[in-house]
N, C-alpha and C positions, 0 to 999 in steps of 0.2 A: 417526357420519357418515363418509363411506369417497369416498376416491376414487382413482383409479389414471392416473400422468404418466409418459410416457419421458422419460429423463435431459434427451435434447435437446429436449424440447418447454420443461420447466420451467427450463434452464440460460440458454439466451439472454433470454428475458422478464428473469429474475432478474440478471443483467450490465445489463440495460438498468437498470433502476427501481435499483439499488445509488446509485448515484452522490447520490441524496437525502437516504441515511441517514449521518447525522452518525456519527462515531466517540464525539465525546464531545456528548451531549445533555441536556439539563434534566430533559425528561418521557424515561423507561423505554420506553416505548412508539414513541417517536422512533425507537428500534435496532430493531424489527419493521416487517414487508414483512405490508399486510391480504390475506389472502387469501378470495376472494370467490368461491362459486362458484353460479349458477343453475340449476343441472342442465346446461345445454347450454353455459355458457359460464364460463369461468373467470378471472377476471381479479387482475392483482398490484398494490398501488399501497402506492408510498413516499411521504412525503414529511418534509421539515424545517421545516415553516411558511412557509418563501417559496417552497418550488418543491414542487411534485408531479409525478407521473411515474403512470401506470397503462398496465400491459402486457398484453395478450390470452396464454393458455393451451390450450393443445390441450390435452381428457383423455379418455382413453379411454371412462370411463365415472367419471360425477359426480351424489354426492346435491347436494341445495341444502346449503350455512352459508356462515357467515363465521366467522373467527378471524386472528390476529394471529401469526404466527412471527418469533422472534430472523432478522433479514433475515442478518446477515454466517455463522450457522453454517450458515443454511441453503441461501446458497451454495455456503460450504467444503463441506460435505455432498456437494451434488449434484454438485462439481466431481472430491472423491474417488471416489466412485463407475462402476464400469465403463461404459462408453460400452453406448447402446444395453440398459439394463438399463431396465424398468421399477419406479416408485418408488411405494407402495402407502405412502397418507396413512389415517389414523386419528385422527380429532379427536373428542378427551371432553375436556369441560369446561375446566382449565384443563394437560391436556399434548394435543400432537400428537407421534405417532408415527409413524417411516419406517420400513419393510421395502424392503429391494431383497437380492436374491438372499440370501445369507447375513448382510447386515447388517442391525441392529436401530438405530434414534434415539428417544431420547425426548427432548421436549425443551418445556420451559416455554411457554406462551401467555398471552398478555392478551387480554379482552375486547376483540370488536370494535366495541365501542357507543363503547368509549372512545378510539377511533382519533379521531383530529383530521382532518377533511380543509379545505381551504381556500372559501372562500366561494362561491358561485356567482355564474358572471359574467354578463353582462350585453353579448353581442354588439353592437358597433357598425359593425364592418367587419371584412370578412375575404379573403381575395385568396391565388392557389396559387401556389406556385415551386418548382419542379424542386428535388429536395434536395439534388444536387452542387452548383449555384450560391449556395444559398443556405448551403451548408456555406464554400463559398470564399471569398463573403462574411465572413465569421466567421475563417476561418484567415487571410486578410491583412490584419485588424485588431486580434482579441484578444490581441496580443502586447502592443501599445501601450497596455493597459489601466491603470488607479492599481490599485496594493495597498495597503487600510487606510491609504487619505488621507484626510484631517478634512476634504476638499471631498470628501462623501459622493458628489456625482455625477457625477463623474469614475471612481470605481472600478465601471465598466458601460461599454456602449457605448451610443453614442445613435444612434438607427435612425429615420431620417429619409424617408417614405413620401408620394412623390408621384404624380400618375395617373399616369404613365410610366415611374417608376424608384423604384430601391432604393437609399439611399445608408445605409453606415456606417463613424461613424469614434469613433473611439477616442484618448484623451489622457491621459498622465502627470505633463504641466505641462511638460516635457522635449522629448518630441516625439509627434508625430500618426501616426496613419493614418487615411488614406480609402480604400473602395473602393466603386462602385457599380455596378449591373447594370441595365439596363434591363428595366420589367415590365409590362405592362396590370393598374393594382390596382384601375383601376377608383373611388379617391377621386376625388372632389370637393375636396377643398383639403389642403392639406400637413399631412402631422400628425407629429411628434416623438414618441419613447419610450425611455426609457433602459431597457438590460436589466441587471440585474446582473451581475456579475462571475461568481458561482457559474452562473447561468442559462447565460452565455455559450461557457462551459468545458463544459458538460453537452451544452449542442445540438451544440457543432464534435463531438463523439466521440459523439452521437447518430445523426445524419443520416447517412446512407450516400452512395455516392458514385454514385450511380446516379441517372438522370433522373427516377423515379417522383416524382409532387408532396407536398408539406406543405402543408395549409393552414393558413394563420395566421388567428388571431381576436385580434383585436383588442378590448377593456373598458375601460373608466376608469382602471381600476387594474389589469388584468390583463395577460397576453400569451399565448398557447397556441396549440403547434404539434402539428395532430394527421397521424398515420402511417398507413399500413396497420397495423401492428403497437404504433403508441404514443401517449398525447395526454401531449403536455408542457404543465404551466402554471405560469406565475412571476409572482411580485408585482411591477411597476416598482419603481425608484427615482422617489420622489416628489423632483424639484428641476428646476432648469433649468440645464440643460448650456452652458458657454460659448461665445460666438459665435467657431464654428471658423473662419470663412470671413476675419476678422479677423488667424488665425494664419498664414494661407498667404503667405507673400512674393508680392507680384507686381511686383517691380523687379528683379529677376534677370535679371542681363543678363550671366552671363559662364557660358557652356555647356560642359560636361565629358560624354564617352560613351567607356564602356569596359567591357570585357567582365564583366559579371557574376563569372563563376565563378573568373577570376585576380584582382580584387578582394576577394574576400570570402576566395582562399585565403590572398592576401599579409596581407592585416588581421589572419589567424587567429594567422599567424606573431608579425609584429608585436605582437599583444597579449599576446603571453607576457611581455614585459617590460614591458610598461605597470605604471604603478600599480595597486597591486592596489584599493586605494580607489576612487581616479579616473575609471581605468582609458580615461584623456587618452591621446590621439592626435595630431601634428602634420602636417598635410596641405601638402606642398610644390607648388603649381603655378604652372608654366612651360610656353612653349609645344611642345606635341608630348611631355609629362614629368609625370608623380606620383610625388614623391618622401615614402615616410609614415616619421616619425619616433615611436619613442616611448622614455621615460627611464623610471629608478623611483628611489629614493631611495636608493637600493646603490647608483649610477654609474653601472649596467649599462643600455646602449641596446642598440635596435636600426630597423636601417635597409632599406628595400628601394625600389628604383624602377621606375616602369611606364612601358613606352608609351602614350602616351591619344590620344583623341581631344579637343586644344584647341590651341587658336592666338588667348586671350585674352590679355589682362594679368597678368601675375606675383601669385600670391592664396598668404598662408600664414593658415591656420586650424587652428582647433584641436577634435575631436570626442572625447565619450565611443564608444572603438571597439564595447562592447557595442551599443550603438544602432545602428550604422550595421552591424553585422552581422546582426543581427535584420531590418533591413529586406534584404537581400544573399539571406539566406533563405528570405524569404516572395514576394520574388519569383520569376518561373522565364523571367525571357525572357534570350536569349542576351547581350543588352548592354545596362545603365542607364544614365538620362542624372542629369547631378548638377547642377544650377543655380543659384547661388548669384550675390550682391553684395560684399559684401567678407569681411573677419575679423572683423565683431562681426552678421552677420545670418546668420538660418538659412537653411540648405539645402534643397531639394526634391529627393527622389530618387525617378525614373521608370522604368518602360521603355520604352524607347527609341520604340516602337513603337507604343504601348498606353494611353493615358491616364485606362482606367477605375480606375485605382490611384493613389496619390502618399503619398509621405511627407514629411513635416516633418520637419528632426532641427536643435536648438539649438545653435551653437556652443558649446564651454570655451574662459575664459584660461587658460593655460600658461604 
């Protein structure tokens, strides 16, 4: 069985569906990308058991099989490979072989009877979002994620879908994000879904930055987002996500706004001597003045002060500075507002402008 792919038809499919295939995996078969072809259509599909990926192929000309290819050489492959060469597949039994101009590959295959694929879902609801918004979505949250927390449902984001909006946010135990877009989804009543961690990382470097739509499908236990070019689909986390709405401060009565971009440079400075543990910060406010202090256990400080915009009560508190840079980051408006209560309650930080975003970030003692 024979079939013939230009470099670039096979390269980008095969960068998409990668991101599935575990490095170190239990089943052999896990490290192979199936390759599926109908004569007129050809498709790639990875998966790890909680997420799948299947990508469309252009081929010049295609018998019908299926078979299994080592996914990570058979990137490297196509990636070494002259640009614009075509790549002339041969599949017996258990090797497939690549020709492209002067090179030769042989290279090991598994049955594809024995490919795993994930269950079949069971549509309940489904609704389209422009895939730049719903990528932004995802980049000014998945920062705030858990890594390998024993409160399993915290390491995902929970995606919160009403008739008229999209809300998500993300928690470490430390600090939050939210950000929401407004959308016609067309439910009927509010419904919750945690996506995983791994899921979450995959879609932001998935989704392009261009308006074309995703539709979401929505299952009991599933989630899939399909492309012109991709259908993505992941297992939830089964648990219930904690009541965010609970974490947001709403007594915050002493208002800070100051420029973005000299904030987040001064902080950068700053943290070079912080704690390398800690990594504590002491935030000095006075009025019309931010003065950020940070020590380490050498004696070695450092200090710098800003203009701001306040005319509150004298407040010194204290932040892990990694936090409040990540959020500095994910923002892009020219000035954030910082809202706080005293030195033992968290902060909300906004732009100034814009309130479809907020952060939460938890005080330290120092």
């Amino acid at each position: 069985m024979k079939t013939t792919i230009k470099r670039e038809d096979i390269l980008g499919p095969l960068q998409q569906v990668i991101g599935a295939v575990e490095r170190r995996q239990t089943l052999p078969i896990l490290g192979n990308v199936l390759f599926k072809s109908t004569g007129s259509d050809i498709t790639l599909t990875a998966t790890d058991l909680e997420i799948e990926m299947v990508s469309r192929v252009n081929a010049d000309k295609s018998d019908e099989f299926q078979t299994t290819i080592p996914a990570r050489k058979l990137l490297d492959i196509c990636k070494a490979l002259p640009e614009s060469s075509p790549i002339n597949f041969n599949i017996e039994d258990s090797r497939v072989s690549l020709t492209s101009a002067r090179s030769r590959f042989s290279l090991a295959s598994l049955s594809a009877r024995d490919f795993p694929g994930l269950d079949e879902i069971e549509e309940l609801h489904s609704f389209s979002i422009p895939q730049n918004r719903f990528k932004e979505l995802f980049d000014k949250t998945s920062f705030a994620m858990a890594q390998q927390d024993v409160r399993y449902y915290l390491n995902g984001i929970l995606m919160e879908i009403s008739s008229d909006k999209i809300k998500l946010v993300a928690t470490d135990g430390h600090r939050l994000a939210l950000s929401e877009t407004s959308l016609d989804t067309g439910m009927d009543e509010e419904k919750q879904i945690i996506i995983p961690r791994k899921a979450v990382l995959e879609l932001s470097r998935l989704l392009d930055s261009g308006d074309s739509p995703a539709r979401c499908v929505l299952s009991q236990n599933h989630f899939r987002v399909e492309t012109d070019s991709l259908v993505f689909t992941t297992k939830l986390i089964d648990g219930k996500f904690p009541d965010y709405q609970r974490v947001i401060p709403v007594d915050g009565n002493k208002t800070l706004e100051v420029d973005r971009e000299v904030l987040k440079n001064s902080m950068s400075r700053i943290a070079i001597l912080s704690n390398e543990k800690y990594r504590g910060i002491r935030l000095t406010l006075t009025s019309g003045n931010l003065s950020i202090q940070a020590n380490n256990p050498d004696q070695e400080e450092a200090e710098e002060e800003l203009q701001v915009d306040y005319s509150e009560g004298d407040v010194e508190i204290g932040f892990n500075v990694t936090y409040l840079i990540d959020v500095l980051t994910v923002l892009d408006s020219a000035k954030v507002q910082v809202k706080l209560k005293d030195s033992n309650s968290s902060a909300i930080i906004s732009d100034s402008k814009d309130d479809s975003s907020l952060y939460v970030v938890m005080p330290m003692r120092l």
